[in-house]
BAZA-799461 format. One line per 2 residues: number of its first residue (from 1); for each residue x, y, z of N, C-alpha, C. Coordinates in Angstrom, 2 decimals. Atoms other than C-alpha are relative to their C-alpha. Example, Ala and Ser with C-alpha at 12.3 -4.5 7.8 and 13.67 -1.06 7.14 Angstrom:
BEGIN
1 = 0.89,-1.19,0.00,12.30,-4.50,7.80,0.90,1.20,0.00; -0.82,-1.19,-0.06,13.67,-1.06,7.14,-0.77,1.09,0.73
! end
This chain:
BEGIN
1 = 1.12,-0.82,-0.45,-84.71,94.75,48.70,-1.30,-0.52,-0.59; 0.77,0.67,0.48,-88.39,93.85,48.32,-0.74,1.35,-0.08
3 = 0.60,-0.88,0.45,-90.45,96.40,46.22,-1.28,-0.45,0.88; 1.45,0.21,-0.67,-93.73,97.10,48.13,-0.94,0.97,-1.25
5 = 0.82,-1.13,0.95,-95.52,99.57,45.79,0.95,1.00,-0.78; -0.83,-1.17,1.23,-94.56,101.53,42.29,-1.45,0.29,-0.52
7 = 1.49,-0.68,0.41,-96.74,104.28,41.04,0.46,0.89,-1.13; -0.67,-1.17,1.24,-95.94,106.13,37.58,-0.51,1.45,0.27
9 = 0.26,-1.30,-0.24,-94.99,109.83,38.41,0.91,0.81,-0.88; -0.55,-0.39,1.56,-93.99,112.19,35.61,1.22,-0.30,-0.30
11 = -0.84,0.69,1.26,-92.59,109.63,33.44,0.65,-0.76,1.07; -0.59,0.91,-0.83,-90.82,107.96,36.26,-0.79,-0.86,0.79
13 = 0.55,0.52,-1.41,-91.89,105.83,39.65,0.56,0.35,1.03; -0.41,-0.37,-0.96,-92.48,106.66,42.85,-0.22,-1.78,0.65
15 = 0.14,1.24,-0.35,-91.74,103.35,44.70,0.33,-0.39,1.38; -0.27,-0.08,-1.45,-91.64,102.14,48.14,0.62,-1.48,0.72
17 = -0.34,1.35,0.08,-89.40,98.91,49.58,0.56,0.04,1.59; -0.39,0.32,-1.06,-88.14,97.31,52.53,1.43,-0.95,-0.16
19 = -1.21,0.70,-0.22,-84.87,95.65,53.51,0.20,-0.72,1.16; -0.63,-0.23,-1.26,-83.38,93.94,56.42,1.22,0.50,0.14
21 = -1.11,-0.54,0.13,-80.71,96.00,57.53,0.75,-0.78,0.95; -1.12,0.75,-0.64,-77.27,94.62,59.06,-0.04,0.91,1.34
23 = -0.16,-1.02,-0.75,-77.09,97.98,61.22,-0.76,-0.02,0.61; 1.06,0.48,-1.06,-80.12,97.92,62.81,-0.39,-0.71,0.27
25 = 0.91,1.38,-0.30,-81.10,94.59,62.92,-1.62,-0.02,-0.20; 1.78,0.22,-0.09,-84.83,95.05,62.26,0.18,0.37,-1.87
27 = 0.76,-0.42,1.73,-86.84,95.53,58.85,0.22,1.48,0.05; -0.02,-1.25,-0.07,-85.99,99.06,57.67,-1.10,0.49,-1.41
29 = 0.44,-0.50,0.98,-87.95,100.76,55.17,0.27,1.26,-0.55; -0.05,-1.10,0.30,-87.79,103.57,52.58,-0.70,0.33,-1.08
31 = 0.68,-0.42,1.34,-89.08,105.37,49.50,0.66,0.22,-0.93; -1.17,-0.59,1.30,-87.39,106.45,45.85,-1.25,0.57,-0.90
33 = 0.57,-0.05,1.85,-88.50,108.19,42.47,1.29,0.24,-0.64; -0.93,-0.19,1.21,-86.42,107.28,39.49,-0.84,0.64,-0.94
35 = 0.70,-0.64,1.53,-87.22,109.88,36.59,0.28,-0.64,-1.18; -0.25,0.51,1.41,-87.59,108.64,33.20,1.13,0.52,-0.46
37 = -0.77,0.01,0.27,-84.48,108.51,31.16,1.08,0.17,1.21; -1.05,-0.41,-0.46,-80.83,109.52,32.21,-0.10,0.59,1.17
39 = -0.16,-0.65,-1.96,-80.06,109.75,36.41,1.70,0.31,-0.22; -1.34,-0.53,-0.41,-77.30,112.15,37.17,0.53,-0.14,1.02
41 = -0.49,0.05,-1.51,-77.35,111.49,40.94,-1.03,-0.38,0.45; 0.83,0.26,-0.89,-79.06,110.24,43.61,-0.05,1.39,1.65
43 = 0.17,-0.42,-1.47,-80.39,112.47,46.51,-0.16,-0.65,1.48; 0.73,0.99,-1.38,-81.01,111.06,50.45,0.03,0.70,0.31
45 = 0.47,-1.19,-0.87,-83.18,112.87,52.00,-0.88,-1.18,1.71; -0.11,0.37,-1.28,-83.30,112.82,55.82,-1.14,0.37,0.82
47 = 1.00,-0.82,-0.53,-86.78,113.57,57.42,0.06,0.10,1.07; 0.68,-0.35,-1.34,-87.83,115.12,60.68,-0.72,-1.10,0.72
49 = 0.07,0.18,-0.95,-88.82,114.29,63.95,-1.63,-1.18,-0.54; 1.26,0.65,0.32,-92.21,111.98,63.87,-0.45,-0.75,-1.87
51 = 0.24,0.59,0.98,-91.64,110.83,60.42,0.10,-1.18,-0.58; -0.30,1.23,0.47,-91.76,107.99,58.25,0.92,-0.05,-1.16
53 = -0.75,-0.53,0.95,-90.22,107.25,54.78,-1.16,0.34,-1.30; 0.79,-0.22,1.10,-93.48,108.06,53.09,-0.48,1.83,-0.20
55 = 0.12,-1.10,-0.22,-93.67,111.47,54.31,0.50,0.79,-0.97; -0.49,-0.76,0.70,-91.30,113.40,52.29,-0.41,-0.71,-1.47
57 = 0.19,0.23,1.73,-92.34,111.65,48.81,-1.24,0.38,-0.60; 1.62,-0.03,0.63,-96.00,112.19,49.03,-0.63,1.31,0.28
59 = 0.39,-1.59,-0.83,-95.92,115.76,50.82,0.81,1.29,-0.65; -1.47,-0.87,0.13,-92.52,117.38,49.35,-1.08,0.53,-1.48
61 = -0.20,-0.58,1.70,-93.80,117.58,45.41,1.61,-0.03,-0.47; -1.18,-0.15,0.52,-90.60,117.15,44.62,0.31,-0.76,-1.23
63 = -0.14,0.98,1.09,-90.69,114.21,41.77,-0.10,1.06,-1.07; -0.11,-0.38,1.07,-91.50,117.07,39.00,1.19,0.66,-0.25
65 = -1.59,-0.38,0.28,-87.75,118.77,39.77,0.93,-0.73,-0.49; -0.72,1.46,0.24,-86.53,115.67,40.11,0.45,-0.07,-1.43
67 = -0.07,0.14,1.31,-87.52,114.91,36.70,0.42,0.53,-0.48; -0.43,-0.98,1.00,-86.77,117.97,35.42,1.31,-0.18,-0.09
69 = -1.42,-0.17,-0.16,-83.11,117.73,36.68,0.55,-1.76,-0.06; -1.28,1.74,0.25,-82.12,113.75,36.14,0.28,-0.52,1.03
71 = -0.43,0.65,-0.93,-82.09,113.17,39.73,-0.94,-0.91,0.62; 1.57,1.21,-0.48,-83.67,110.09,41.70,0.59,1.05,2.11
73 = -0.12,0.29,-1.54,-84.12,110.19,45.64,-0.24,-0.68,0.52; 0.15,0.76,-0.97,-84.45,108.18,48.38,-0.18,0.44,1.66
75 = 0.58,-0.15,-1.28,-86.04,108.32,51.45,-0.09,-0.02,1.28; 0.37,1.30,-0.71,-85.43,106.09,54.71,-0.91,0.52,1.30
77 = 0.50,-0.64,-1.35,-87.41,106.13,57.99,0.84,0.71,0.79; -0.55,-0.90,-0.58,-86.41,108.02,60.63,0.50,-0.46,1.43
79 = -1.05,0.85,-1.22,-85.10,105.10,63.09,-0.44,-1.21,-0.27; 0.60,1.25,-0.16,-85.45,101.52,63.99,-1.48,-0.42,-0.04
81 = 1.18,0.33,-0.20,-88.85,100.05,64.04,-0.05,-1.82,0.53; 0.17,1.19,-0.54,-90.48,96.85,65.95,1.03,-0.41,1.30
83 = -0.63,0.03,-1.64,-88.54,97.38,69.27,-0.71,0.52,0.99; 0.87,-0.84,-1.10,-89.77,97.89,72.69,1.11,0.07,0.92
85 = -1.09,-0.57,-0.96,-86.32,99.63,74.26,-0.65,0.62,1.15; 0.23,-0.77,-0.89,-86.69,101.30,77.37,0.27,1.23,-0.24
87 = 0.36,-1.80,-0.22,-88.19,104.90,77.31,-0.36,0.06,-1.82; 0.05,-0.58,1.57,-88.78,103.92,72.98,-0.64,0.82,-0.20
89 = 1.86,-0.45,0.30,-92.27,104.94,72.83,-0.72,0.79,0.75; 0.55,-0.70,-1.41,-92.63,107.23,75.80,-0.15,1.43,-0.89
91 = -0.07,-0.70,0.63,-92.11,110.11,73.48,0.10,0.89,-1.29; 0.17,-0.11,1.11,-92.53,111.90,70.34,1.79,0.73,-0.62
93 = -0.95,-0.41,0.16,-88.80,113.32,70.49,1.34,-0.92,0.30; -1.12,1.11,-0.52,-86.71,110.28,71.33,-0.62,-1.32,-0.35
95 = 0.39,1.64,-0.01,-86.82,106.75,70.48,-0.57,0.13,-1.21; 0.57,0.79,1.11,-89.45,105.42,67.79,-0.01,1.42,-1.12
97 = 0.70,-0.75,1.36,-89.41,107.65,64.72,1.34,1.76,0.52; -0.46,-0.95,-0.78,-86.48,109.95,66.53,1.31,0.00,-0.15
99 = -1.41,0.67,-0.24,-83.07,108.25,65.60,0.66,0.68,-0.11; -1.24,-0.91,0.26,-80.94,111.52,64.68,1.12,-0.11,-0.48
101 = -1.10,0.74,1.42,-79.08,109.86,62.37,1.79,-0.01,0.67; -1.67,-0.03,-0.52,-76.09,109.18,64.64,-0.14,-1.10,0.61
103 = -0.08,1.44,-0.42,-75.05,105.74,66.03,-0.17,-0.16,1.94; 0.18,-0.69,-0.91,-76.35,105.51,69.66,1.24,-1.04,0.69
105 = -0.98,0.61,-0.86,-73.85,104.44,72.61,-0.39,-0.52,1.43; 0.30,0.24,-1.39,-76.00,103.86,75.96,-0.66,-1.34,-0.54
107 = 0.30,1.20,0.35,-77.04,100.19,76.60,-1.37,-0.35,-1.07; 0.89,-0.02,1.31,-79.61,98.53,74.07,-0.37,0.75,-1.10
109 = 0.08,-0.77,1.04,-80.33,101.22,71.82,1.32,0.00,-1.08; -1.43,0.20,1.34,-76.29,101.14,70.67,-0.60,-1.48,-1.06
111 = 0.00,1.47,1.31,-77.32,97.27,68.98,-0.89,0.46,-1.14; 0.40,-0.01,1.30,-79.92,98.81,66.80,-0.57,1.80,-0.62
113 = 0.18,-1.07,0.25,-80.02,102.50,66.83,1.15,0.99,-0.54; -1.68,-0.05,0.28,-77.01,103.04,64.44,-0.65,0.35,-1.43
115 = 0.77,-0.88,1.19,-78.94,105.38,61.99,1.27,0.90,-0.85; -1.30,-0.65,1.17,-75.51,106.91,60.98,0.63,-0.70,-1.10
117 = -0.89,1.15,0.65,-73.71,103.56,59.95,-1.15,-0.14,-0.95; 1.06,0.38,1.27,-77.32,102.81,58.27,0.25,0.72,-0.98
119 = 0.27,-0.90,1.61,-77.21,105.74,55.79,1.28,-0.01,-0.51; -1.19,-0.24,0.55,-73.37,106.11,55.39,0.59,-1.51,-0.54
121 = -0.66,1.05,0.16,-72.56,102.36,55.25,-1.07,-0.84,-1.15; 1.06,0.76,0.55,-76.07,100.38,54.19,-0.63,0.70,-0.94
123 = 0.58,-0.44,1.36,-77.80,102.60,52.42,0.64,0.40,-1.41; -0.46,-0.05,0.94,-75.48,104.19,50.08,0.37,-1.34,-0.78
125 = -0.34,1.62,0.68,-74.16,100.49,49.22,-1.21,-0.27,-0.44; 1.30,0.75,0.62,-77.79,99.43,48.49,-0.56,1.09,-0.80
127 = 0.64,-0.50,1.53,-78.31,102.32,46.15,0.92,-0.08,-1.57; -0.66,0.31,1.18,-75.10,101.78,44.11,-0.62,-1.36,-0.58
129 = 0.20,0.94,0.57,-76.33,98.03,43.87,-1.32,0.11,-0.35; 1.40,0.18,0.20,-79.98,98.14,43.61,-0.12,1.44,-1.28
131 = 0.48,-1.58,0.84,-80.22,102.11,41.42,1.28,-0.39,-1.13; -1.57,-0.28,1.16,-75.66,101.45,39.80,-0.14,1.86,0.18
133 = -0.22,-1.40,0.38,-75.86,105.39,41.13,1.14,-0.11,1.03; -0.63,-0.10,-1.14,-73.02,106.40,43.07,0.35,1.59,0.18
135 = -0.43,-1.17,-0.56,-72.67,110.20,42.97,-1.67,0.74,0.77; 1.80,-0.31,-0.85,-75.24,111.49,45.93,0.33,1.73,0.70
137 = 0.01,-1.39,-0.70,-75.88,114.61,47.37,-1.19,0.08,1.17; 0.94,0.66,-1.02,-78.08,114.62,50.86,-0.32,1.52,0.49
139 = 0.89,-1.33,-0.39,-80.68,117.04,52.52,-0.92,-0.38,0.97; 1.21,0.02,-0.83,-83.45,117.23,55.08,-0.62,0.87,0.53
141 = 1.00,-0.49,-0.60,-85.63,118.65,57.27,0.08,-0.06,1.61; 0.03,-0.11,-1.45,-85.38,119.78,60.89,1.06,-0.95,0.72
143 = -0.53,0.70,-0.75,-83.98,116.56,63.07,0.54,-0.58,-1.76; -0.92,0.19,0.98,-83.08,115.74,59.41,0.77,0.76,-0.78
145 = -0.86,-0.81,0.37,-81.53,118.48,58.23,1.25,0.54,0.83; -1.54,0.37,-1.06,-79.17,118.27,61.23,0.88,-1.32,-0.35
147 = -0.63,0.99,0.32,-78.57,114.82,60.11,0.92,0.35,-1.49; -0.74,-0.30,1.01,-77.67,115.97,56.59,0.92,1.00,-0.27
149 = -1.12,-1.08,-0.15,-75.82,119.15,57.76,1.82,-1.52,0.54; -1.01,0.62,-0.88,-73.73,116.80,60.26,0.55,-1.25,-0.95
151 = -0.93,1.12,1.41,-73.04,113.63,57.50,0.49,0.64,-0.93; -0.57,-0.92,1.21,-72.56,116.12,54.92,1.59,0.37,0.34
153 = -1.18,-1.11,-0.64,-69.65,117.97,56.88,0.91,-1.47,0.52; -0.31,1.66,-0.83,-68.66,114.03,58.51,0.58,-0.60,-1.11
155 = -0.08,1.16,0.83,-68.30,112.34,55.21,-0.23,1.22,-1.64; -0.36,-1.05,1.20,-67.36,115.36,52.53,0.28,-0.82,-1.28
157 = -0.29,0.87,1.35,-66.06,112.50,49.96,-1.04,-0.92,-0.53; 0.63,0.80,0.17,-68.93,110.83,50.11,-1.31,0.69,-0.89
159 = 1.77,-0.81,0.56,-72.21,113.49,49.66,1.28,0.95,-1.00; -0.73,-0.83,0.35,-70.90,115.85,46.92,-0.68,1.22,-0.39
161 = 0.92,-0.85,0.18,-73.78,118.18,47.80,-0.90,-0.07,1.12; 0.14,-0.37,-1.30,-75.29,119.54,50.97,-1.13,0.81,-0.22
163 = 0.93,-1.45,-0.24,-78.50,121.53,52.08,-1.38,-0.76,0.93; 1.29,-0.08,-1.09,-81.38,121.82,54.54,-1.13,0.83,0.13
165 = 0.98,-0.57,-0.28,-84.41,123.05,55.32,-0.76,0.23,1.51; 0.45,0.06,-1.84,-85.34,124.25,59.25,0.86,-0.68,0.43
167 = -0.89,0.84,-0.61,-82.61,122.32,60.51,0.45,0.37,0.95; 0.01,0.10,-1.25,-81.72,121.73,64.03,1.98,-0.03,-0.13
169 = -1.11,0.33,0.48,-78.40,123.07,63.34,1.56,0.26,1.14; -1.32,-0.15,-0.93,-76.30,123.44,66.91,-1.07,-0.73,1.28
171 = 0.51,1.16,-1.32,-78.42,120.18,69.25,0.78,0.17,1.38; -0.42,-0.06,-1.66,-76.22,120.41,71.99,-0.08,1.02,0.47
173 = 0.58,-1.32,-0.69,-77.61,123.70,72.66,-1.61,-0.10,-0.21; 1.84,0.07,-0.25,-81.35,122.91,72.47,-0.43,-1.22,0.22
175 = 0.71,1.28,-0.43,-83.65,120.89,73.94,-0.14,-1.31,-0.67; 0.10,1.43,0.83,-84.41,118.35,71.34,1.22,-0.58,-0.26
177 = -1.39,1.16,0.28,-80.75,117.50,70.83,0.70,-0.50,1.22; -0.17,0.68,-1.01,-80.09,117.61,74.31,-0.60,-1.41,0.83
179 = 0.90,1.10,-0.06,-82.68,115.08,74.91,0.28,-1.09,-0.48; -0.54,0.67,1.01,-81.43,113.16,72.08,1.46,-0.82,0.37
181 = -1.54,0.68,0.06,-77.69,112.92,73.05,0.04,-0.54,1.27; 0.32,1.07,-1.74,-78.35,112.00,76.88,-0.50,-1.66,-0.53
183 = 0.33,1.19,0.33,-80.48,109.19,75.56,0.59,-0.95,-0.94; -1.01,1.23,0.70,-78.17,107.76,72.72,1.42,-0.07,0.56
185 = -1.35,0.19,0.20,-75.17,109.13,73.41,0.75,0.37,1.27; -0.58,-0.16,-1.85,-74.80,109.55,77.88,0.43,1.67,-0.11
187 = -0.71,-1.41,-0.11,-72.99,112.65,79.29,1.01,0.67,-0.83; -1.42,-0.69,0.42,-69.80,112.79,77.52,-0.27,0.95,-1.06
189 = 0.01,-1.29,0.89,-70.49,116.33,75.58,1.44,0.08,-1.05; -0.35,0.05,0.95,-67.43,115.73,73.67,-0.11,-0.64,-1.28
191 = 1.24,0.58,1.23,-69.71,113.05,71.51,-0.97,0.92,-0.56; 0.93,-0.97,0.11,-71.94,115.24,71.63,0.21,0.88,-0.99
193 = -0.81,-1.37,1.16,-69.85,118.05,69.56,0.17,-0.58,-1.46; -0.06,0.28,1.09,-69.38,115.49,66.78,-1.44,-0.36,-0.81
195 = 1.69,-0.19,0.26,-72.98,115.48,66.14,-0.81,1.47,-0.17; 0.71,-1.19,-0.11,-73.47,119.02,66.15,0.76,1.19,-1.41
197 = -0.56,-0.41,1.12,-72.84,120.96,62.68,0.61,1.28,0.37; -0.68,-1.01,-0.49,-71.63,124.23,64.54,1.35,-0.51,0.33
199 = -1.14,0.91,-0.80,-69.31,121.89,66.67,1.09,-0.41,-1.12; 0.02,0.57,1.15,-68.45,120.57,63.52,1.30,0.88,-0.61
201 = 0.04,-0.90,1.10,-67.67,123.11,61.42,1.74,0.75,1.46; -1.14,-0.88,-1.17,-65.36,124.97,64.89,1.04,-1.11,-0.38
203 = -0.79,1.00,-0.20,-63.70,121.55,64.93,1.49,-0.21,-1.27; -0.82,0.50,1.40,-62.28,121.94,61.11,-0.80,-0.56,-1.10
205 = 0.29,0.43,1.15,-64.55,120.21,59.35,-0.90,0.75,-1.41; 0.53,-1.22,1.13,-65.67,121.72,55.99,-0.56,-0.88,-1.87
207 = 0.59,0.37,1.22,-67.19,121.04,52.75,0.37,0.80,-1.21; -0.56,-0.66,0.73,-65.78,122.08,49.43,-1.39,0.82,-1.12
209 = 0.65,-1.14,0.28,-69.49,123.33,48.05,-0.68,0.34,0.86; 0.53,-1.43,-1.47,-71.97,125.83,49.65,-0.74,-0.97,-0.12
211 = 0.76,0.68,-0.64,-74.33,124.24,51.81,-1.05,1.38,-0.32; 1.01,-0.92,-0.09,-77.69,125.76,51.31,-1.71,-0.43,1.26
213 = 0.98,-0.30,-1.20,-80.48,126.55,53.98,-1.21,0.89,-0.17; 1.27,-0.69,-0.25,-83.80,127.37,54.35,-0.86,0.11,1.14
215 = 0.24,0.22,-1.09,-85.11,128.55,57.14,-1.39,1.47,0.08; 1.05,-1.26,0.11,-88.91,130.28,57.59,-0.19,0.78,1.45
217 = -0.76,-0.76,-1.41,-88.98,133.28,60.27,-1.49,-0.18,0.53; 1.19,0.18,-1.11,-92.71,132.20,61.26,0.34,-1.70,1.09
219 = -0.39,1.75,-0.72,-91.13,128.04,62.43,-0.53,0.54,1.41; 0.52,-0.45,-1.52,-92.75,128.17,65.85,1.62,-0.37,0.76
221 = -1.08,0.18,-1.36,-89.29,126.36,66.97,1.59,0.84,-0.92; -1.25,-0.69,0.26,-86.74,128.67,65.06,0.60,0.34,1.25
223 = -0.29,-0.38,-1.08,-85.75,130.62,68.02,0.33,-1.04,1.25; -0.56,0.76,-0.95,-85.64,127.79,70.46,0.37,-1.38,-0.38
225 = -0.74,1.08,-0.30,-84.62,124.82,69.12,0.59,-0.71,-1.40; -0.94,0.35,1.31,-83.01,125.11,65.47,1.18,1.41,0.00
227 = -1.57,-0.99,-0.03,-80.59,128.61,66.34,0.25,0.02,-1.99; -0.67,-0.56,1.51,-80.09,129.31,62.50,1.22,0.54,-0.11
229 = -1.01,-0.86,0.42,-77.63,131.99,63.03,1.05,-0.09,0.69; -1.09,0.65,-0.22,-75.55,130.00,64.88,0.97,-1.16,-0.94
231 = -0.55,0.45,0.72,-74.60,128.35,62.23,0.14,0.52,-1.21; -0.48,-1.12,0.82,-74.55,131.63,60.03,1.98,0.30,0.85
233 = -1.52,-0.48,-0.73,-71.81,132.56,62.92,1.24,-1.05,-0.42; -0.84,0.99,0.38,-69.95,129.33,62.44,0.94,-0.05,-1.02
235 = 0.25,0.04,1.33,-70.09,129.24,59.01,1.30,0.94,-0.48; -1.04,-0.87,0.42,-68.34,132.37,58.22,1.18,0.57,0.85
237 = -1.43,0.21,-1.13,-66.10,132.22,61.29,1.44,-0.76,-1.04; -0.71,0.76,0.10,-64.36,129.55,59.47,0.31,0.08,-2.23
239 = 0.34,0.44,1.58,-65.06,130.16,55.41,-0.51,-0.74,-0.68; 0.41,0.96,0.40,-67.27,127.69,54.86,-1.12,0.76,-0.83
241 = 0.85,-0.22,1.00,-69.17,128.57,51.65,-1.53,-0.56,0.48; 1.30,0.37,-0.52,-73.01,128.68,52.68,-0.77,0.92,-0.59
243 = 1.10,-0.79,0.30,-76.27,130.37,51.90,-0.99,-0.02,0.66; 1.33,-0.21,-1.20,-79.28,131.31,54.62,-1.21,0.66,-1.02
245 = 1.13,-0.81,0.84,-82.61,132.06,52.80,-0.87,0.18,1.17; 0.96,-0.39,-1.05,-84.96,133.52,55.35,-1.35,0.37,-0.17
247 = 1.43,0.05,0.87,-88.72,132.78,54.06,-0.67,0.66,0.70; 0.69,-0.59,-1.26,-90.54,135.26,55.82,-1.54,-0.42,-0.30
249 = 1.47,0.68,-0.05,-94.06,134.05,56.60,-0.04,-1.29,0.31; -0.36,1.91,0.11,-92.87,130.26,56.31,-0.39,-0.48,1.86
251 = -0.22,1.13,-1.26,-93.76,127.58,59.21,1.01,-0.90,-0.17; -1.01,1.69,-0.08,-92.13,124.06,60.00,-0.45,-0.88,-1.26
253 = 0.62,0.40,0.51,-94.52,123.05,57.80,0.17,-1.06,-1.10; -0.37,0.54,1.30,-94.59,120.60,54.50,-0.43,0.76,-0.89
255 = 0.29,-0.42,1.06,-96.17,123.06,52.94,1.13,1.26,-0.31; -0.55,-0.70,-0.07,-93.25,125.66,53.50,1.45,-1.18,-0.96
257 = -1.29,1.04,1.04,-91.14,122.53,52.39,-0.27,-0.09,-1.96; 0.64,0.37,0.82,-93.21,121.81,49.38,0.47,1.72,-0.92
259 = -0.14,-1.31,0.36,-92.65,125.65,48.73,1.21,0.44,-0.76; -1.93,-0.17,0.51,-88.68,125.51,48.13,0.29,-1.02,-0.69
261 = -0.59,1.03,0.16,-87.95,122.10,47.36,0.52,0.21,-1.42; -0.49,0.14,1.54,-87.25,122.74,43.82,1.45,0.97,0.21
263 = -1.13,-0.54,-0.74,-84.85,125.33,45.02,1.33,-0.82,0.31; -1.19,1.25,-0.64,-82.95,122.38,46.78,0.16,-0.65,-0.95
265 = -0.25,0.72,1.69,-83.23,120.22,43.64,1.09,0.60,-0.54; -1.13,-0.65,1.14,-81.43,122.66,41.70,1.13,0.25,0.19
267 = -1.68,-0.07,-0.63,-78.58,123.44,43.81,0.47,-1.34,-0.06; -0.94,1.64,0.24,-77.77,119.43,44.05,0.17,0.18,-1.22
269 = -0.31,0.16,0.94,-78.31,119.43,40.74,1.25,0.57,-0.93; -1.22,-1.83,0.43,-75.52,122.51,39.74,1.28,-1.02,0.77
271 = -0.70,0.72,-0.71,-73.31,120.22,42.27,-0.30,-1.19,-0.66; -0.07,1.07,0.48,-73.83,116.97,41.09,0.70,-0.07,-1.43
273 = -0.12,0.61,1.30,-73.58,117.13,37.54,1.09,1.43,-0.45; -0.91,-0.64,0.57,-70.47,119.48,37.72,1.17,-0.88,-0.11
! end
């Protein structure tokens, strides 16, 4: 990896680097802060729709939990970059900055829009070698907090710590995921279901701690296109240890993010370093 910028943030760095990845074939980029002294875990956090990987490090506030609790994070963008696929760039919900962290299957986009294999295969490997961390716990935000519900629940041996914020948490029932899975992943709706943390969760799959959630009741797209309490229903359909916090007043916002995040910190942290 090639360091692009390190900036001392309490007691640690916040630092920002690039790679080429195997999975996507293009330059990928992301962000980290290691806290001074002793790391208990690494976080990967999964951002939303229109983001980059500088977004959540410079907006969240999160480096002083961090610190407080021994954990580093990591960042990555939020798809391929330097392609001109058909339909990439036509929209702010598909394509450039849109990848939904699942490996796509319709022509061209499958060779480099394989945002699942990136985080589960490439990235974790390049933080054991580059950080020597290997116990992680993963989280996000909206189109990323679907990603980190759905890897979390996908790959239980891997994260050993789960949670979201606004998360888009049953896609094949709303627009943005429908949008999403047509364009990576064609008609077949039974792909579809393994991408969807409700689907998920019906299917069997389960996580041995509680997944935690934050979700504010002002989000302009609660109601239509993150369903919360469909994945309250799920959830305890099946026994899956969870927690719904319902911020009343809260937007989509970073500043509603910026608001909890320590919150989320601490639960990885309670998980990690048990």
């Amino acid at each position: 990896m090639q360091k692009l910028k390190s900036h001392k943030t309490f007691g640690g760095r916040t630092e920002f680097w690039s790679h080429p990845s195997r999975e996507t074939k293009t330059t990928m980029k992301l962000s980290s802060f290691i806290p001074e002294g002793p790391v208990h875990g690494c976080l990967i956090w999964l951002s939303g729709l229109t983001c980059t990987e500088e977004n959540f490090i410079t907006k969240a506030g999160a480096q002083r939990s961090l610190a407080e609790h021994g954990l580093m994070v990591v960042a990555p963008d939020t798809s391929p970059r330097g392609l001109n696929l058909p339909g990439e760039h036509d929209s702010y919900d598909f394509g450039s900055g849109a990848g939904f962290y699942l490996d796509a299957r319709t022509p061209g986009y499958d060779q480099h829009y394989r945002m699942e294999s990136y985080i589960v295969r490439e990235l974790v490997a390049l933080i054991h070698e580059q950080f020597k961390i290997s116990r992680l716990g993963i989280l996000g935000h909206s189109m990323g907090g679907h990603g980190a519900l759905t890897l979390g629940l996908r790959y239980p041996a891997l994260f050993a710590s789960i949670s979201a914020l606004s998360p888009i948490v049953n896609p094949s029932a709303v627009p943005w995921g429908i949008k999403a899975f047509q364009g990576y992943l064609g008609e077949d709706r039974e792909l579809w279901r393994e991408h969807d943390s409700c689907e998920l969760l019906k299917r069997g799959h389960r996580h041995a701690a509680p997944i935690l959630i934050h979700q504010g009741t002002q989000d302009e797209f609660f109601e239509t296109q993150l369903l919360t309490r469909n994945f309250e229903e799920a959830a305890r359909a099946v026994d899956q240890n969870h927690k719904v916090v319902y911020a009343e007043g809260y937007d989509h916002s970073y500043y509603f993010i910026s608001s909890f995040i320590g919150e989320h910190v601490r639960h990885h942290a309670e998980q990690l370093r048990s």
